[in-house]
C-alpha positions in Angstrom: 0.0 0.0 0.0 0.8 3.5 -0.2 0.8 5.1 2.7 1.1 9.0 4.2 2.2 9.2 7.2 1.2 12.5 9.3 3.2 13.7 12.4 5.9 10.9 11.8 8.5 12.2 13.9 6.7 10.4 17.8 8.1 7.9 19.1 5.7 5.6 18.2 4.7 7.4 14.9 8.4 7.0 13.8 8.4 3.4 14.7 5.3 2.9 13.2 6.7 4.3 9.7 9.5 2.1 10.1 7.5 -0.7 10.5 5.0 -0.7 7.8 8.1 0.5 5.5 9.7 -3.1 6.5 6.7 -4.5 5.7 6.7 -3.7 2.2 4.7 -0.3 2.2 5.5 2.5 0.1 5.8 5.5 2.8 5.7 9.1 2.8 5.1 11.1 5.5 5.3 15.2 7.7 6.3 16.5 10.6 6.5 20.3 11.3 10.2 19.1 13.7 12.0 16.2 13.7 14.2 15.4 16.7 16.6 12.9 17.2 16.6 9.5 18.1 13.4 10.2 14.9 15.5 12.5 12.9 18.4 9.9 12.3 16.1 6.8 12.3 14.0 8.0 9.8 16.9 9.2 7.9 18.7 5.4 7.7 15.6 3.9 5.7 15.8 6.6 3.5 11.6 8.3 5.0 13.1 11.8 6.7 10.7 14.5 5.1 11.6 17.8 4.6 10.2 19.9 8.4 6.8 21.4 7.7 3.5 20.7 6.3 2.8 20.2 2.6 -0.6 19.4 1.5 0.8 18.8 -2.1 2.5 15.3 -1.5 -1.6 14.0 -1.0 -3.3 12.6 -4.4 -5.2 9.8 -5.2 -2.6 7.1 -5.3 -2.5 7.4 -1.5 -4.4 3.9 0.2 -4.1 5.0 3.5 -3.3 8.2 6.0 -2.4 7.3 9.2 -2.4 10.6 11.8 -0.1 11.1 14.9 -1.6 12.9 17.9 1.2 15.5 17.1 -1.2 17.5 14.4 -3.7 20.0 15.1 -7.3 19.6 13.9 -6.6 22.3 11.2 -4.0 20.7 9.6 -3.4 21.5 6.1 -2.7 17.9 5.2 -5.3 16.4 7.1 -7.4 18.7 5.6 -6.6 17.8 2.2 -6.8 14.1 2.9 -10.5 14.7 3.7 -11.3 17.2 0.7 -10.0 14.1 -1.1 -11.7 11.5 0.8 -8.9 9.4 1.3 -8.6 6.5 3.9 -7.8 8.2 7.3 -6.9 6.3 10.5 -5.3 7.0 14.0 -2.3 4.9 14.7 -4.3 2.7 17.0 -7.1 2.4 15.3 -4.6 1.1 12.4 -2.7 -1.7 14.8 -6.4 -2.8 16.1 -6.9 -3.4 12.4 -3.7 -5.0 11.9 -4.2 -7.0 15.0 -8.4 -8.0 14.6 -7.2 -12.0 14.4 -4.7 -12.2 16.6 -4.4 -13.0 19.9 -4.5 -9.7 21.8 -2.6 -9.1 25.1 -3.1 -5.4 26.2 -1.3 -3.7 29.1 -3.1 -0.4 30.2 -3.2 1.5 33.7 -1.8 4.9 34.5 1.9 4.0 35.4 4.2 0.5 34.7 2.4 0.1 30.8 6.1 0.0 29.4 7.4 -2.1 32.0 4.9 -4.6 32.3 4.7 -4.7 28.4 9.0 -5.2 28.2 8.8 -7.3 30.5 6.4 -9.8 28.6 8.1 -9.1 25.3 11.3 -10.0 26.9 10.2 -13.3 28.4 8.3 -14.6 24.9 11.6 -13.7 23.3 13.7 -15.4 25.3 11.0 -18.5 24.8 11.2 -18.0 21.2 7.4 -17.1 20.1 6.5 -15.4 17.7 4.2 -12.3 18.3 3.9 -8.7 17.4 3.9 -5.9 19.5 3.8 -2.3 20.1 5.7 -0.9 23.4 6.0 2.6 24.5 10.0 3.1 24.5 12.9 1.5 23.0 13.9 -2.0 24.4 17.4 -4.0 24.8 17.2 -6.4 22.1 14.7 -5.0 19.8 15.2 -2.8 17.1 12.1 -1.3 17.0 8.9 -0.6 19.3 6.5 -1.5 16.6 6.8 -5.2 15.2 4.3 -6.0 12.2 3.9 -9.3 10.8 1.7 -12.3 10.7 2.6 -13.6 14.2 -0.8 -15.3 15.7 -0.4 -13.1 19.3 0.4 -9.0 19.3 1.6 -8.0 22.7 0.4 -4.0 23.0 0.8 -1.2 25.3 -2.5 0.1 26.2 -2.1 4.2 26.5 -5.7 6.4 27.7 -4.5 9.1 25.9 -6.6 10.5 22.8 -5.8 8.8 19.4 -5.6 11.7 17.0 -7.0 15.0 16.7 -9.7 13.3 14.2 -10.0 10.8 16.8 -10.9 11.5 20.5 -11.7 8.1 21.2 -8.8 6.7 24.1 -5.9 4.9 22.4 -7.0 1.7 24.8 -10.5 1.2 23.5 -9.5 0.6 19.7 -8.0 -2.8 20.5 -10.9 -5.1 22.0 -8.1 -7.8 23.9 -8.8 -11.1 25.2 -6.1 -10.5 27.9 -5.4 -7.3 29.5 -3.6 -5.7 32.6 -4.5 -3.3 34.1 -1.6 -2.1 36.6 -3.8 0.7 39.0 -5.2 4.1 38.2 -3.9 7.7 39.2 -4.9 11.3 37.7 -3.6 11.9 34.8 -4.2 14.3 31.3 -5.6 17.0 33.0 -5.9 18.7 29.5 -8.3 16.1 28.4 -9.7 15.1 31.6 -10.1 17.6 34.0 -11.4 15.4 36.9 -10.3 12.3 38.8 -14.2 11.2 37.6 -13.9 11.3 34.0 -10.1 10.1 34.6 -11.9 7.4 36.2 -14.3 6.8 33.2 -11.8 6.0 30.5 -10.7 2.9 32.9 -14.8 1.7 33.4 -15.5 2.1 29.5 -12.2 -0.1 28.3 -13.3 -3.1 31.2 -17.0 -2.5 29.6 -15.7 -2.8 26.0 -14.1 -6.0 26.6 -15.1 -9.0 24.3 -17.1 -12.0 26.1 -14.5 -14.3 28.4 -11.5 -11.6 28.4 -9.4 -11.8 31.0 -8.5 -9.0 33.1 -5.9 -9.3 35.1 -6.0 -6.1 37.8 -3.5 -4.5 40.5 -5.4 -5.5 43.8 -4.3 -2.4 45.9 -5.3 0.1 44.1 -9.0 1.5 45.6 -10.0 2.6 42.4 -9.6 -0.2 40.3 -11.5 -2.5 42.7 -14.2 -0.5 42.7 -14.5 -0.7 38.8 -14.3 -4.3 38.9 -17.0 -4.7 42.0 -19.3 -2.5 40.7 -18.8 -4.8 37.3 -22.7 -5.5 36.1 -21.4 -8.1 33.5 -20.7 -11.7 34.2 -18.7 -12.8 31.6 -15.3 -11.4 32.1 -12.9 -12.9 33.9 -11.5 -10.8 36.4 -8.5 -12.0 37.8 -6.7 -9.7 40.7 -2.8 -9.8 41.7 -0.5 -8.2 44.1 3.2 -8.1 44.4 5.4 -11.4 43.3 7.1 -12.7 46.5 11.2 -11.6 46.6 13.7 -11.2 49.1 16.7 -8.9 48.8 20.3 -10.5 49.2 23.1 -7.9 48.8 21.2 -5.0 47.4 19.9 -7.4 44.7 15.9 -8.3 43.9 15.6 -12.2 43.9 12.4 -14.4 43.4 12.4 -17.7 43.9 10.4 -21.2 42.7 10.5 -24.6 43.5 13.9 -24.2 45.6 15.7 -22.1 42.8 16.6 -18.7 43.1 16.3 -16.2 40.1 18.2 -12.3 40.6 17.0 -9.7 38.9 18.4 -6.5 37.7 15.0 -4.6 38.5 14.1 -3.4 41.8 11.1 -2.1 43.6 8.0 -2.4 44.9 5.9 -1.5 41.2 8.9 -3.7 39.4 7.7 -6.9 41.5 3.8 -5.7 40.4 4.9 -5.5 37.1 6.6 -8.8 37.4 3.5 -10.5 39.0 1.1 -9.4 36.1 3.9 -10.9 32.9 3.9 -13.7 34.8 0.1 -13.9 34.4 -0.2 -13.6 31.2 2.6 -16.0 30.4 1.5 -18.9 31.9 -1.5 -18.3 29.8 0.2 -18.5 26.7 1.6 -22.4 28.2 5.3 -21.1 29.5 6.3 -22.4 32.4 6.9 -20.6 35.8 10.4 -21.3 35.7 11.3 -20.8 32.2 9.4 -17.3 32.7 11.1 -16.2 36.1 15.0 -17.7 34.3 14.0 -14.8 31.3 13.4 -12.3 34.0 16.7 -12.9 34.9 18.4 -11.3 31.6 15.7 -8.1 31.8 16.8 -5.0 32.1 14.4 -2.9 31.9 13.0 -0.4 28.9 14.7 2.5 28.4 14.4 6.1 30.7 12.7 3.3 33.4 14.6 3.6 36.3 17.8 3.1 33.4 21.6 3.4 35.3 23.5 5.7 33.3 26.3 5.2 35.9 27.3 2.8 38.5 29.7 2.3 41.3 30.3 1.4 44.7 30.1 5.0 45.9 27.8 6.8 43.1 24.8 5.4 41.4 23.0 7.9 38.8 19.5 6.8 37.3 17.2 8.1 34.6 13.7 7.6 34.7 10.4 8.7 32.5 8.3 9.3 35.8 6.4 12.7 35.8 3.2 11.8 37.0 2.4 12.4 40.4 2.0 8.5 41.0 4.8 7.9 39.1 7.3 10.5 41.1 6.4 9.2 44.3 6.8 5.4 43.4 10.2 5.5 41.3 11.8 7.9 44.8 10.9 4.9 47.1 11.5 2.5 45.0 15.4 4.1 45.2 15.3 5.4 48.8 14.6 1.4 49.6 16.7 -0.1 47.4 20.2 2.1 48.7 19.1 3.0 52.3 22.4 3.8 53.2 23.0 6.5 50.4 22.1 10.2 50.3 19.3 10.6 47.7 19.6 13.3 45.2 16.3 13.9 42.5 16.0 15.8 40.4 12.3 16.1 38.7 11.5 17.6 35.0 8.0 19.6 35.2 7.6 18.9 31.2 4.3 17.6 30.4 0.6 19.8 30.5 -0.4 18.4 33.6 3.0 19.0 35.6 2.7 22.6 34.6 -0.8 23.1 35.6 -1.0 25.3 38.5 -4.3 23.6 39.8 -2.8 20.2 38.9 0.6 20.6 40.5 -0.9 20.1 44.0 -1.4 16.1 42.8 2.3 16.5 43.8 2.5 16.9 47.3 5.2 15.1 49.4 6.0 13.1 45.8 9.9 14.3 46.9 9.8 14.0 50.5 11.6 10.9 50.5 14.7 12.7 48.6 17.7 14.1 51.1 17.7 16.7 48.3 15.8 18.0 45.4 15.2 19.8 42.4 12.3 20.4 40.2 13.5 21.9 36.9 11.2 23.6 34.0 12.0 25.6 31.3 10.0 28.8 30.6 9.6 28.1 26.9 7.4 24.8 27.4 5.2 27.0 29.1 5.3 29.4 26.0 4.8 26.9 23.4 2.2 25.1 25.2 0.3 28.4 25.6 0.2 27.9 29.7 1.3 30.9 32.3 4.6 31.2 34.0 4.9 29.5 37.2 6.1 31.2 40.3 8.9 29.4 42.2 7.6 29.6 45.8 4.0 28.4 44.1 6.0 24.8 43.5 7.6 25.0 46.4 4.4 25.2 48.3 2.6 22.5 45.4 5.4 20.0 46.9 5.4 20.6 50.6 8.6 21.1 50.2 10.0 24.1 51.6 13.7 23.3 50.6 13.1 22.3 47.4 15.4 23.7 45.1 13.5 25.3 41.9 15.3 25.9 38.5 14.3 27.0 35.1 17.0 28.0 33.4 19.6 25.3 32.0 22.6 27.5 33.7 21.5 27.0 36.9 20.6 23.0 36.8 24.1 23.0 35.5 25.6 24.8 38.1 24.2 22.6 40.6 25.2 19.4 39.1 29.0 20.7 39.2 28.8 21.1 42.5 27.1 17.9 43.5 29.6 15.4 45.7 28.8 12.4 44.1 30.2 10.1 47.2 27.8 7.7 48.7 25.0 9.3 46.8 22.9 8.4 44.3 21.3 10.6 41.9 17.6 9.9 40.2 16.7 12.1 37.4 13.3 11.9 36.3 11.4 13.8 33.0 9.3 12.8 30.1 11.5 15.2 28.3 15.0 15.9 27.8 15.8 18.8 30.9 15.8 21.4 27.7 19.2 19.7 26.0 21.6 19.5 29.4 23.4 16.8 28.4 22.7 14.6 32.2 24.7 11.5 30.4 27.9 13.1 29.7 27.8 14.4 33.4 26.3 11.2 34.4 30.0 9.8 33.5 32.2 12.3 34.0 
C-alpha cells in the first residue's frame, strides 16, 4: 500500500513508519520538527521528510493516511486528505486493524504500561514465540517498538490518551483484547480530563468494551480499580486480581524464587515486583512455564528512561527515569530510597508535560519528593510558551510539593551549576522527566 504518514517524527509514529516500511509499504510522511533519536532513524531507511506541512504530497494514489496525535485539527494535510476523501486512521485504530485475528494481550493503567509490556516481550523472546507488539519506549534487544507481521499473538501497550485529533476516542478502546492488565489508576491528562471522575471513566468504559471471556488481570491495591471491577454489572469477564510477586533482597539485589531455585534480577522495587506478577500472568497463559518465565526475567533490564543506570559504582549510582506523573514521582523515589538506604538521595524532577505545569494540577504533587535528602524540580520557561500555559512562580511549586527546601530551576545554567557542585560520594542521583531537561546533556555528566 501507499501510505502518508502525518506527524511521523513520535516515538511511536516514527516506529510505526518504520514498521510498515519493512513490511513492504511505500511511505511518505510530515512532521513540522524532527528530533533525534526520529531525525536519524527516519533518515537510515531513506523516510526523513523535509520539516513542515505540505498538503501537495496527498493525491489519489495514496491507500491510506495514518495521523499522529502530534497535528492539530486544522492541519493542512489532514485537511486535504478529507477534501479528497482518502482513507484516514489514527495509529491505534490502524494496529487494532492489523491486530483483529490475533491473539491480543493489552497492558493499560496509568503507570508500569512499558514495563509490564518489556517485560512480557522480553520473556516470549527469550521463549522464542512469535508475536507482534507495540511498546511505549525502546527496548534491549529490539530494534524497534513496533513489530508487524503475521505472528498469531500481538503484545500492545495500552495508552488512555486521545488517538488523534480526528479521533478523540482513548488509544485503549480501539483494541478489543482477550487478555489485559490493568496495573492501578492515578490522575492523569488534566488537558483532556479535567477530573479524577472522567479520569476514572476512560478505565470503566475499556473493562466494559471487553469481548465476552477476556481476562483481566488487575493491580489489587489500588481502591480505584476494585471498585471498577465490584461494581462490574457483566458476568462474563474474567476478572482475575494480583498483588506483588514474593522476593527477598540479598546484597542489594531483587531475587524471586520457585521450587527451591533462586532467580536475581536487575530490576528493583516495589511496582517492578507488580509488574513482574502481572507478565507472569499472562505468560502462563500462553503455556510457559513458571520457571522458564522467572529464568527470562533474569536477563531483563528494563525499557529505556525506566529507572535506566547511566552510571554505577560502589560509591555513586546515577538513574534516569520517564516518571512525571504524580504517582509515578512518588513510586520511582521509594522504589530508590529502599533499594540504597544507606545512600544520600539526590532527585531531580522535569516539570515537562501539561499536567505537571498546571497550577491547579501541580498540588497532585504533594510530598512526591519527600523521601529525597535533596531536590530539584526543573522547568523551562519556553514549554510554558509553546504550550500556551502561564509562568509559574517558584515559591507556588515549592508550596505545590510541601517542600519548603526544594530547590526550583528554570534556566539550563542554573541545573548546571548545581550538578557541578554535586559530591557524588555515597549518593545516588535519580533524574526523572518525560522530556530531555531542555538539551543538558545529564549523560555526559552522568560519566564524568
Amino acid at each position: 500500500m501507499r501510505i502518508h504518514v502525518i506527524a511521523m517524527g513520535g516515538a511511536v509514529m516514527h516506529n510505526l513508519s518504520i514498521a510498515l516500511h519493512l513490511a513492504g509499504h511505500h511511505i511518505t510522511g510530515s512532521d513540522d520538527e524532527i528530533y533525534n533519536p526520529a531525525k536519524d532513524r527516519l533518515e537510515s531507511y531513506n523516510l526523513l521528510p523535509t520539516p513542515g506541512w505540505n498538503p501537495d504530497v496527498l493525491n489519489n494514489s495514496i491507500d491510506l493516511v495514518i495521523v499522529g496525535m502530534h497535528a492539530k485539527k486544522d492541519n493542512p494535510e489532514l485537511a486535504r486528505a478529507r477534501e479528497l476523501q482518502l482513507k484516514i486512521m489514527s495509529y491505534p485504530e490502524f494496529i487494532a486493524l492489523h491486530a483483529k485475528n490475533k491473539k491480543r494481550i493489552v497492558v493499560a493503567g496509568s503507570h508500569g504500561k512499558t514495563s509490564t509490556t518489556s517485560m512480557i516481550m522480553h520473556i516470549l523472546k527469550q521463549s522464542h514465540i512469535d508475536y507482534d507488539y507495540l511498546v511505549g519506549a525502546p527496548l534491549e534487544g529490539f530494534d524497534l517498538m513496533i513489530r508487524l507481521s503475521d505472528a498469531p499473538w500481538m503484545v500492545i501497550e495500552g495508552d488512555e490518551y486521545l488517538s488523534a485529533p480526528m479521533d478523540p476516542l482513548p488509544k485503549i478502546m480501539h483494541y478489543h483484547p482477550q487478555y489485559t492488565i490493568i496495573t492501578g489508576i492515578a490522575w492523569d491528562h488534566i488537558n483532556v480530563f479535567p477530573t479524577h471522575e472522567t479520569y476514572i471513566q476512560v478505565f470503566k468504559d475499556y473493562v466494559t468494551s471487553l469481548p465476552s471471556e477476556a481476562e483481566v488481570y488487575f493491580y489489587d491495591g489500588d481502591s480505584d480499580l476494585r471498585h471498577i471491577v465490584n461494581s462490574m454489572e457483566r458476568q462474563d469477564l474474567i476478572l482475575r486480581p494480583y498483588k506483588a510477586y514474593p522476593h527477598t533482597i540479598h546484597q542489594g539485589v531483587a531475587v524471586l524464587s520457585h521450587d527451591g531455585v533462586s532467580y536475581p534480577l536487575h530490576v528493583f522495587g516495589k511496582h517492578n515486583m507488580e509488574n513482574i506478577q502481572a507478565a507472569v500472568h499472562i505468560c502462563l497463559r500462553l503455556g510457559l512455564t513458571e520457571d522458564d518465565i522467572l529464568q527470562a526475567l533474569t536477563t531483563f533490564r528494563g525499557a529505556a528512561k525506566r529507572l535506566q543506570p547511566l552510571f554505577l559504582s560502589d560509591q555513586t549510582k546515577i538513574y534516569l527515569d520517564f516518571a512525571h506523573a504524580p504517582s509515578k514521582v512518588n513510586a520511582t523515589v521509594k522504589a530508590i530510597k529502599d533499594q540504597f538506604p544507606g545512600f544520600r538521595l539526590i532527585t531531580i524532577l522535569e516539570l515537562h508535560t501539561f499536567s505537571s505545569l498546571n497550577k491547579n494540577f501541580l498540588p497532585q504533587y504533594a510530598q512526591a519528593l519527600d523521601a529525597a535528602d535533596e531536590a530539584v524540580v526543573f522547568y523551562n520557561k519556553h514549554t510554558l510558551t509553546i504550550k500556551q500555559m502561564p509562568d509559574l512562580d517558584t515559591e507556588y511549586i515549592k508550596n505545590a510539593f510541601l517542600k519548603p527546601d526544594l530547590n526550583v530551576f528554570n534556566q539550563n545554567d542554573q541545573l548546571e551549576e548545581y550538578l557541578r557542585n554535586i559530591h557524588k560520594t555515597n549518593t545516588v542521583i535519580l533524574f526523572m522527566s518525560s522530556g530531555t531537561f531542555n538539551g543538558v546533556n545529564i549523560k555526559s555528566w552522568a560519566v564524568s
